[in-house]
Residue frames relative to the residue before (quaternion, step in Angstrom):
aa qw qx qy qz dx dy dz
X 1.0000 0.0000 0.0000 0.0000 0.00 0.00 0.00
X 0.4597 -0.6355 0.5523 0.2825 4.02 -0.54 1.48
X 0.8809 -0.0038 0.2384 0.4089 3.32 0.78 -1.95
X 0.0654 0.8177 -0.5346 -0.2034 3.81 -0.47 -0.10
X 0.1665 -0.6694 0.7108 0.1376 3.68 -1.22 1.24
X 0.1674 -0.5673 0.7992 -0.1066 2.74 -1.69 1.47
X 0.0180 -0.7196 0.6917 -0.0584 3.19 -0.95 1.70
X 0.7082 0.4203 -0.2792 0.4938 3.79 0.76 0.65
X 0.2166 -0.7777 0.4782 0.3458 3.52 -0.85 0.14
X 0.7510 0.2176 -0.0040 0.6234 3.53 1.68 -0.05
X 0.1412 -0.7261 0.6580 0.1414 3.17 -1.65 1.37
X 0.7298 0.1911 -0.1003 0.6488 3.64 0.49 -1.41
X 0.8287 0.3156 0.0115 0.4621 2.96 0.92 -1.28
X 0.5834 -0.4834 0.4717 0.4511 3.60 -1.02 -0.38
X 0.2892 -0.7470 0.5138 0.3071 3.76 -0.26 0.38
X 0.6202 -0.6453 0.3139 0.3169 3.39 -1.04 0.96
X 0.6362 -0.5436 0.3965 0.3775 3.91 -0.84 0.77
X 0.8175 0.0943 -0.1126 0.5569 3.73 -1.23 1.18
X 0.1173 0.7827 -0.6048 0.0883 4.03 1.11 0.38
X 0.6752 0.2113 -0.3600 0.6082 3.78 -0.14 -1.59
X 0.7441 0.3948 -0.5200 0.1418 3.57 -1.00 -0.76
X 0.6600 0.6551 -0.2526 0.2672 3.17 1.27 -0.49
X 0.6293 0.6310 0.0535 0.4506 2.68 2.35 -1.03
X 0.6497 0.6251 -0.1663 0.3994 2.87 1.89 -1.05
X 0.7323 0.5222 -0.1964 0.3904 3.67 -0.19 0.23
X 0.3854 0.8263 -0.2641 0.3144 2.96 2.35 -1.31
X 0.0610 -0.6693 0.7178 0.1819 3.84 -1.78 0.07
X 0.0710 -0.8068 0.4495 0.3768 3.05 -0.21 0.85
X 0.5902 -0.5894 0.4827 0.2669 3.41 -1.34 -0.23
X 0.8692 -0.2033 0.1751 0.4153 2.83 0.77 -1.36
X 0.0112 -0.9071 0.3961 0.1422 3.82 -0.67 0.42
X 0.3629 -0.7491 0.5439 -0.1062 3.35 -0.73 1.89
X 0.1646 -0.6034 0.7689 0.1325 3.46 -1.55 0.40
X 0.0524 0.7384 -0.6675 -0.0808 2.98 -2.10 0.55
X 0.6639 0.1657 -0.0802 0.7249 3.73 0.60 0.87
X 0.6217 -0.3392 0.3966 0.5841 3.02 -1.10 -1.43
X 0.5510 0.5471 -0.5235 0.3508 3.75 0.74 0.35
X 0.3847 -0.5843 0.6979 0.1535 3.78 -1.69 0.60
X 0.0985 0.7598 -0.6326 0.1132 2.89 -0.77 0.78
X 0.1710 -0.7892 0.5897 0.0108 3.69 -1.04 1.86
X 0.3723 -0.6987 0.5987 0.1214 3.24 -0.86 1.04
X 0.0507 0.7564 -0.6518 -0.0210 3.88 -0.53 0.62
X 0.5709 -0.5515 0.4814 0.3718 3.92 -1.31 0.93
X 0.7700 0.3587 -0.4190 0.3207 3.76 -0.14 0.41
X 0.6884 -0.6424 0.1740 0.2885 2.85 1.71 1.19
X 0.3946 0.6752 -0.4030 0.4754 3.52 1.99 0.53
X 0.1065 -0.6690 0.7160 0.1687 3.70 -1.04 0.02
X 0.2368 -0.6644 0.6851 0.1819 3.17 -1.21 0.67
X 0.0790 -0.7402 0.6539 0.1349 4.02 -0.51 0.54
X 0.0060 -0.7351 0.6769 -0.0373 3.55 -1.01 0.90
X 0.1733 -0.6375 0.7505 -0.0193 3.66 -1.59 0.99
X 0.4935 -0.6814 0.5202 0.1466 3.76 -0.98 1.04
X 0.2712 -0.6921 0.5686 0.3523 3.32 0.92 -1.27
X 0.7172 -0.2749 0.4383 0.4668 3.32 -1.34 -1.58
X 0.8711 -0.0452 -0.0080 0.4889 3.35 1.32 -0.83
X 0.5005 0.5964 -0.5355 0.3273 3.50 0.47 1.41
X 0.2817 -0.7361 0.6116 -0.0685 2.88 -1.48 0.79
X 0.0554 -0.7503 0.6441 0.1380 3.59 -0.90 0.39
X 0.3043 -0.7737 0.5471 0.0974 3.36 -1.23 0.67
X 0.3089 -0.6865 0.6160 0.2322 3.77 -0.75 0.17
X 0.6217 0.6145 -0.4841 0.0385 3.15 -1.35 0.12
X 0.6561 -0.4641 0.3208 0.5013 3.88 -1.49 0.76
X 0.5795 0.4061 -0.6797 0.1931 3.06 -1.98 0.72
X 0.4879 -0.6397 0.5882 0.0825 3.03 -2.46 0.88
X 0.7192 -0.4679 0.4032 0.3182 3.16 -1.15 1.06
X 0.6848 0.4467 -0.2272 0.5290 3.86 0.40 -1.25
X 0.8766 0.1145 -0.1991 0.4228 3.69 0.08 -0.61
X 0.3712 0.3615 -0.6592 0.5449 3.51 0.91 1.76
X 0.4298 0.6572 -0.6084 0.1153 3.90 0.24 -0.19
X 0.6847 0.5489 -0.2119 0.4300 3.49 1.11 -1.14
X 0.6624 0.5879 -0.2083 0.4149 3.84 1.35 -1.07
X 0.5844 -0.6727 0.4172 0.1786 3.54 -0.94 0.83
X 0.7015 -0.4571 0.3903 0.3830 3.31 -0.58 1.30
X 0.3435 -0.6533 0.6273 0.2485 3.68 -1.36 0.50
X 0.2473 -0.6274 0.5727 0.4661 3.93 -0.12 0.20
X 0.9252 0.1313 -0.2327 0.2696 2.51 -2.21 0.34
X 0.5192 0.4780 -0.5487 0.4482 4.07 1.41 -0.01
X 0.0858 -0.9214 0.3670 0.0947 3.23 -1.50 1.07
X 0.7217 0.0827 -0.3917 0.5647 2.39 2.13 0.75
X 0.2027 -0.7526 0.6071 0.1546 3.79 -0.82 -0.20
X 0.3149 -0.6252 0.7116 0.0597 2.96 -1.40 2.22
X 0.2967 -0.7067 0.6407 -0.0454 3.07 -0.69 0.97
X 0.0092 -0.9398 0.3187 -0.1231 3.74 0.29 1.60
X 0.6408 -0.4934 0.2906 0.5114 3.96 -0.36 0.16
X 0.6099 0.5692 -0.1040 0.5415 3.75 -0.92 -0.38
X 0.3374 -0.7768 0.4913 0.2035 4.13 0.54 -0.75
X 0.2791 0.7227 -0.4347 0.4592 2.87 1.62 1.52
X 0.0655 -0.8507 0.5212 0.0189 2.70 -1.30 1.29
X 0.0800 -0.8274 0.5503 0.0785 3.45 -0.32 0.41
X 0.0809 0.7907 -0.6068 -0.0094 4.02 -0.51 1.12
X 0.5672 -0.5907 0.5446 0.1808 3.51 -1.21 1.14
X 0.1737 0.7807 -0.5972 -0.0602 3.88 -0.24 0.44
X 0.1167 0.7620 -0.6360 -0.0352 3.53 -0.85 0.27
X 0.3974 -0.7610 0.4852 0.1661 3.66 -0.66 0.51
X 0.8287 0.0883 -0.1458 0.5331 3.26 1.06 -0.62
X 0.5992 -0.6501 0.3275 0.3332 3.20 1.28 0.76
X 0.4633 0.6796 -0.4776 0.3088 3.79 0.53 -0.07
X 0.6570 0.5582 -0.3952 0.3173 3.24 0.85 0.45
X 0.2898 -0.7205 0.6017 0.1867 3.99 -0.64 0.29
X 0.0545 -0.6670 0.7429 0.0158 3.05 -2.32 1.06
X 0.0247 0.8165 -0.5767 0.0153 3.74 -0.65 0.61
X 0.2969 -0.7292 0.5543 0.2700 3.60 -0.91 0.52
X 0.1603 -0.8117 0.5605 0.0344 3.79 -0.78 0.84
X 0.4264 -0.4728 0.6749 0.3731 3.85 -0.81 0.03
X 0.6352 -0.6044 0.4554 0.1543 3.66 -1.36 0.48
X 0.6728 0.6311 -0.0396 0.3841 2.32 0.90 -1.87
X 0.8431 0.0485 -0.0299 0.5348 3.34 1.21 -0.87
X 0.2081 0.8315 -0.4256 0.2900 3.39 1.66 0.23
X 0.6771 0.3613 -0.4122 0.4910 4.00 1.38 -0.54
X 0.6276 0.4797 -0.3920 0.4716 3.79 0.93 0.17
X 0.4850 0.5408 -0.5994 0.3362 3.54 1.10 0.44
X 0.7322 -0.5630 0.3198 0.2112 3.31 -1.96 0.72
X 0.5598 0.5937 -0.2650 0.5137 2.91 1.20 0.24
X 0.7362 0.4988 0.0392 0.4558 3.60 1.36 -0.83
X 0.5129 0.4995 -0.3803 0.5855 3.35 1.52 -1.14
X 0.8261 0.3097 -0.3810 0.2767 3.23 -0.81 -1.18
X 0.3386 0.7537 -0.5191 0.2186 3.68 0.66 -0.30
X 0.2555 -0.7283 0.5868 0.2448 3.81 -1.18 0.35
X 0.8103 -0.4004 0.1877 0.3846 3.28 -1.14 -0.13
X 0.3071 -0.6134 0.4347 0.5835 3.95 -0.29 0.47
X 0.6956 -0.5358 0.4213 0.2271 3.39 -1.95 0.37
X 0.5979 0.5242 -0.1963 0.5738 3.66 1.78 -0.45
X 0.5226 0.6318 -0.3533 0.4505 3.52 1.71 -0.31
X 0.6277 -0.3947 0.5315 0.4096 3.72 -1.72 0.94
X 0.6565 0.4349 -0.4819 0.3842 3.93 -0.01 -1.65
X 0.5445 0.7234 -0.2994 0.3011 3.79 0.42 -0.90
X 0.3170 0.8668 -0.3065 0.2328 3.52 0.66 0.48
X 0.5375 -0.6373 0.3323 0.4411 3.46 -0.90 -0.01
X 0.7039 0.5109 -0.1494 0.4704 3.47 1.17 -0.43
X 0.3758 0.6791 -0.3291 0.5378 2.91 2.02 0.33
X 0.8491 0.4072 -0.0073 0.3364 2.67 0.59 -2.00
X 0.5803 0.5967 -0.2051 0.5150 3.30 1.77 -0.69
X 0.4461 0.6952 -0.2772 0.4907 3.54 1.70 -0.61
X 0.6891 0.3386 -0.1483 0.6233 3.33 0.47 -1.93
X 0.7494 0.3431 -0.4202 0.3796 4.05 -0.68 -0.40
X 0.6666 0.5004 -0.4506 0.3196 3.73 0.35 -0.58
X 0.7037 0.4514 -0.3368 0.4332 3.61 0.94 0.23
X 0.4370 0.7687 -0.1924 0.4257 2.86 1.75 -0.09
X 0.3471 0.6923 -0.6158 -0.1449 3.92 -0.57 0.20
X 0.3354 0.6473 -0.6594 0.1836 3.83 0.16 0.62
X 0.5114 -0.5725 0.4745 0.4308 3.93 -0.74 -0.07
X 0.8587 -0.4653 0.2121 0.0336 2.13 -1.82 1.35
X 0.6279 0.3726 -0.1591 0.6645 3.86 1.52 -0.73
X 0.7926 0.3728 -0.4025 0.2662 3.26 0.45 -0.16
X 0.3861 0.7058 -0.2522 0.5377 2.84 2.08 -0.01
X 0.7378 0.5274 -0.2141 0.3627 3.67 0.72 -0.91
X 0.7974 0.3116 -0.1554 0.4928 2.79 2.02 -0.82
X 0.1891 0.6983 -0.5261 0.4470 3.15 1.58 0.96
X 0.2175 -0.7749 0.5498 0.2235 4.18 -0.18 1.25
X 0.5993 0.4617 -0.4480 0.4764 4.34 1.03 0.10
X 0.3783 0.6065 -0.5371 0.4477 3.76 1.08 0.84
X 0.6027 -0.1535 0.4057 0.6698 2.65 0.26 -2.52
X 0.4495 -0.7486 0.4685 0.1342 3.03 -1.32 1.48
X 0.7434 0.3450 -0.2246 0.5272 3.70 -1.16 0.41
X 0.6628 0.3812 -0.5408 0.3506 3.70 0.06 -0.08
X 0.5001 -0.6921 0.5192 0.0354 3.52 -1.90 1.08
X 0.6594 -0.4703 0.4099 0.4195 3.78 -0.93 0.16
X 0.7539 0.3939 -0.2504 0.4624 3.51 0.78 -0.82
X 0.8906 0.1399 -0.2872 0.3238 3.24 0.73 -0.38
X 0.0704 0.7166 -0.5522 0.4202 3.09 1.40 1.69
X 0.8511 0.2979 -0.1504 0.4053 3.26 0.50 -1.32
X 0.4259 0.5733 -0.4517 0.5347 3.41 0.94 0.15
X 0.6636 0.6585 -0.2571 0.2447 3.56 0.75 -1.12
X 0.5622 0.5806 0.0018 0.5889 2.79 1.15 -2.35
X 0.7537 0.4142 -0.3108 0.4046 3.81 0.38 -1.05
X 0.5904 0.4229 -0.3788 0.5737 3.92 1.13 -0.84
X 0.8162 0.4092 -0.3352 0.2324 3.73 0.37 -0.70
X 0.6628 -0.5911 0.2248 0.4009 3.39 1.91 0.01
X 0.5286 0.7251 -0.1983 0.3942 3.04 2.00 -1.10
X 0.4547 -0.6598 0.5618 0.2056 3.33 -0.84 0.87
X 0.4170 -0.7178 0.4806 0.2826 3.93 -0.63 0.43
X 0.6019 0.5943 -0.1886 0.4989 3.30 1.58 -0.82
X 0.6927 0.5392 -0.3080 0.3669 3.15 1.19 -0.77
X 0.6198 -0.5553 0.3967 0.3873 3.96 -0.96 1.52
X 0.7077 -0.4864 0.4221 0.2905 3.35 -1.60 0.81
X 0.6796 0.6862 -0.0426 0.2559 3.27 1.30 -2.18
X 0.6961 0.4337 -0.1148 0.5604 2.76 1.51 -1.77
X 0.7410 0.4211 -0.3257 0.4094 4.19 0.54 0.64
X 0.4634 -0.7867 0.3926 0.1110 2.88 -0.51 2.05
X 0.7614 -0.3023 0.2901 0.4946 3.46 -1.46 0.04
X 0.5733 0.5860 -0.4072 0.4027 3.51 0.50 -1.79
X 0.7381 0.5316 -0.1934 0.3677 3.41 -0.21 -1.45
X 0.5993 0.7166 -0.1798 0.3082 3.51 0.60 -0.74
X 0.6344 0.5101 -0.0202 0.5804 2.08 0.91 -2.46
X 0.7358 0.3799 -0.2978 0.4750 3.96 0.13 -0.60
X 0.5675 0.5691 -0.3970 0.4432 3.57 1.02 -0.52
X 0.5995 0.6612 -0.1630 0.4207 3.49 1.16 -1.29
X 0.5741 0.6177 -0.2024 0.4979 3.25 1.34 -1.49
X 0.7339 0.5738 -0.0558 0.3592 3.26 0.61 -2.10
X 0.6868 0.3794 -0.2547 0.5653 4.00 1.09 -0.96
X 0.6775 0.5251 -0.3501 0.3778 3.30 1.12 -0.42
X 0.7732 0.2601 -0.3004 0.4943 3.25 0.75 -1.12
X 0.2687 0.6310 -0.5786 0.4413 4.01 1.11 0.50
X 0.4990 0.7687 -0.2604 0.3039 3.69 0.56 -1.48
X 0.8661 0.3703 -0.0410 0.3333 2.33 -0.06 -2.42
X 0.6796 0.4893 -0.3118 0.4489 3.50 1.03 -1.11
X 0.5752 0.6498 -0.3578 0.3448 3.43 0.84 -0.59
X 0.6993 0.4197 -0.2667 0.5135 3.29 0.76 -1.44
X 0.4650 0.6743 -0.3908 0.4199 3.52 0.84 -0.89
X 0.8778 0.2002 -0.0288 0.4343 3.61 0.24 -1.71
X 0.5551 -0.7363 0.2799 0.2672 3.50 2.01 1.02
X 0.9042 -0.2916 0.1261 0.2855 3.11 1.38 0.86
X 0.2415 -0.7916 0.5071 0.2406 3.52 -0.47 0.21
X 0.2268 -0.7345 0.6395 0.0113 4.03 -0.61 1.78
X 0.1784 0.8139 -0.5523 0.0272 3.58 -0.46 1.45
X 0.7957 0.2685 0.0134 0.5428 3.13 2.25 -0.15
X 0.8357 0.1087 0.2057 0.4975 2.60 0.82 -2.07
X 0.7265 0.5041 -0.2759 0.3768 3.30 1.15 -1.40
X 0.0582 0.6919 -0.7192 0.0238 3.54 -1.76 0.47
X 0.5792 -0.4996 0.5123 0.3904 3.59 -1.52 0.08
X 0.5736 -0.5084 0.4361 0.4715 3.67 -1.30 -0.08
X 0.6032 0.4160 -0.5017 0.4598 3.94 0.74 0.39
X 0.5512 -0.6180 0.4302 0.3595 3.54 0.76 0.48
X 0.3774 0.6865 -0.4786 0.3964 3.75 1.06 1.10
X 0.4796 -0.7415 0.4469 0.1430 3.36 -1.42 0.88
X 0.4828 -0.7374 0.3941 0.2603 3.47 -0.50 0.44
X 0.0662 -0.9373 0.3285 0.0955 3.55 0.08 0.34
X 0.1691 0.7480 -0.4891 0.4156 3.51 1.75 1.02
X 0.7033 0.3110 -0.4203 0.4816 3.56 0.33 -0.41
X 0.3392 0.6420 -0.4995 0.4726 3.62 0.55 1.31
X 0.7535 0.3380 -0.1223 0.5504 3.19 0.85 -1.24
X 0.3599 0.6919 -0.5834 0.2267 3.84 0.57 -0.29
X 0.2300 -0.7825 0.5188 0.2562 3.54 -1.12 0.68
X 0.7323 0.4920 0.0425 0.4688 3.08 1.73 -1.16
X 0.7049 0.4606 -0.1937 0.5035 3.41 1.00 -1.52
X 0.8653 0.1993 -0.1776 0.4243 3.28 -1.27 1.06
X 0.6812 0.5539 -0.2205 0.4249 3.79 1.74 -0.33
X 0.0012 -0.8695 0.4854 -0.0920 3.56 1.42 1.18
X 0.7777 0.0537 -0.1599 0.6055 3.84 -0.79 1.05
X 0.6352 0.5473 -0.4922 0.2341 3.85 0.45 -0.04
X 0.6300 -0.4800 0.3661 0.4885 3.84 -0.84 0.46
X 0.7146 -0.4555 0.4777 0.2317 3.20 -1.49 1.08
X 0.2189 -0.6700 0.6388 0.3085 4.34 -0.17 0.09
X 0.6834 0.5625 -0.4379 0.1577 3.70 0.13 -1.06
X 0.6827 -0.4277 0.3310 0.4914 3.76 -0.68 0.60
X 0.8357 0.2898 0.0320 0.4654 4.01 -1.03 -0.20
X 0.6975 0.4896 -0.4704 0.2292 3.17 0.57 -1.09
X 0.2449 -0.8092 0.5266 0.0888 3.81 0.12 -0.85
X 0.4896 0.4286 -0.4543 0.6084 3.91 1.34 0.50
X 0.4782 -0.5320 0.6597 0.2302 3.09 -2.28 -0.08
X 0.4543 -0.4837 0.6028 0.4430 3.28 -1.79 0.31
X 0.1319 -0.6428 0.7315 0.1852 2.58 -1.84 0.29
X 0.2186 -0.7662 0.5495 0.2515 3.70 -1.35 0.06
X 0.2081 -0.6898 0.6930 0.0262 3.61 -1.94 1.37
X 0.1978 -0.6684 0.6005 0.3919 2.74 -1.71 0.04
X 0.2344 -0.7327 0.6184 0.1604 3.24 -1.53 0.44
X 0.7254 -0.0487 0.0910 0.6805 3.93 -0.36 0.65
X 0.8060 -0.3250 0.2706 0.4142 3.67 -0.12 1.01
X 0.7826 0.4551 -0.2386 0.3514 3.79 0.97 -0.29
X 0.5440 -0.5864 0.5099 0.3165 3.46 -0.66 0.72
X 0.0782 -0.7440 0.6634 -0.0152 3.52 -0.56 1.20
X 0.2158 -0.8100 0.5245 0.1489 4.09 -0.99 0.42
X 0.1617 0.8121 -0.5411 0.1467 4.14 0.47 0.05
X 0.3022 -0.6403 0.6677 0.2302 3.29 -1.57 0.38
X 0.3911 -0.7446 0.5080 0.1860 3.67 -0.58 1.03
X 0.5907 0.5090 -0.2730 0.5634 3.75 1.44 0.16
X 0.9402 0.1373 -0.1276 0.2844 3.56 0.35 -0.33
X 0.2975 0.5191 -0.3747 0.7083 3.04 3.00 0.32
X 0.2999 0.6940 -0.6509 -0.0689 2.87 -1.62 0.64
């Protein structure tokens, strides 16, 4: 990193004391997800830990520190790593609900944020006998469980229900009351939900894009989310979605073919 502009002193949070200076000079090394947090590894042994919120975004793209001196502030971008090469990368978030912290590396998986995490959902540890372990003691429903991140880290409201909907599973239905069998297909289901997602870069219901300022285009495929009273998609089935809330969240399920 040539440079970092910090045109704020706070998104979620207060940003951490001496951020750009701390930042400047950096290589990074490497970039990693855990959950829904980013995390950049840089050779002097800093992590940068970043969280998106609801509505940030970083963008990529060519330009040089010297010829933006004259150019007007991006709204809402609040900062800008300023990189080798005439790379830029600015952080935009409109409502600021996102977070940056600097971490040591070394121990950045024992920040408090991080420990409790569970396993990512694309991970071997991820399993059906994992997962059947943790729910059988369980009797809260089923989605709100999934979206507890000290299960399994990184999964979202939308693609809970997408999940639950390919596997048959009622969202309502108790942790307690779902056998191995079931699991096992639930397991199947978040994964290959996943897969298509990342595949189709995502789901654009507002805010989200890629750093080339592309749209995701998963919320094409949705069978469930966002389709209150519409016909059920699944072959045969012949009910409608309906929408709940669960814990403050819009849940989506067909009441005919979850159970």
């Amino acid at each position: 990193m040539i440079a970092v502009e910090q045109r704020c002193q706070r998104l979620r949070n207060i940003l951490p004391p001496d951020f750009a200076t701390r930042l400047t000079g950096s290589v990074v090394q490497r970039a990693r997800r855990r959950g829904k947090y980013i995390l950049i590894d840089t050779r002097c042994s800093l992590t940068l830990l970043c969280h998106l919120g609801m509505t940030g975004s970083f963008s990529v793209a060519k330009g040089s520190r010297q010829a933006a001196v004259s150019e007007p502030p991006v709204r809402h971008e609040h900062i800008v790593f300023w990189m080798s090469g005439d790379q830029r990368i600015g952080y935009h978030d409109p409502r600021r609900f996102g977070m940056m912290d600097i971490a040591a590396t070394s121990r950045v998986e024992f920040d408090r944020r991080l420990r409790d995490l569970g396993p990512e959902p694309l991970a071997p540890e991820f399993n059906a006998r994992y997962l059947h372990d943790r729910l059988r003691s369980r009797k809260s429903p089923v989605k709100s469980a999934l979206m507890d991140q000290r299960l399994v880290a990184g999964l979202g409201n939308i693609y809970v229900s997408e999940a639950l909907w390919r596997a048959g599973i009622s969202p309502r239905r108790r942790c307690n009351r779902i056998a191995l069998a079931r699991v096992s297909g639930l397991v199947d289901a978040i994964r290959g939900t996943l897969d298509e997602a990342i595949a189709a870069g995502g789901s654009t219901l507002r805010d989200h894009q890629g750093v080339d300022g592309s749209l995701g285009t998963f919320q094409h495929r949705f069978n469930v989310y966002g389709k209150d009273r519409m016909e059920c998609p699944r072959h045969g089935c012949g009910g409608k979605v309906v929408r709940v809330v669960q814990a403050g969240r819009s849940t989506f399920y067909c009441r005919a073919c979850q159970k």
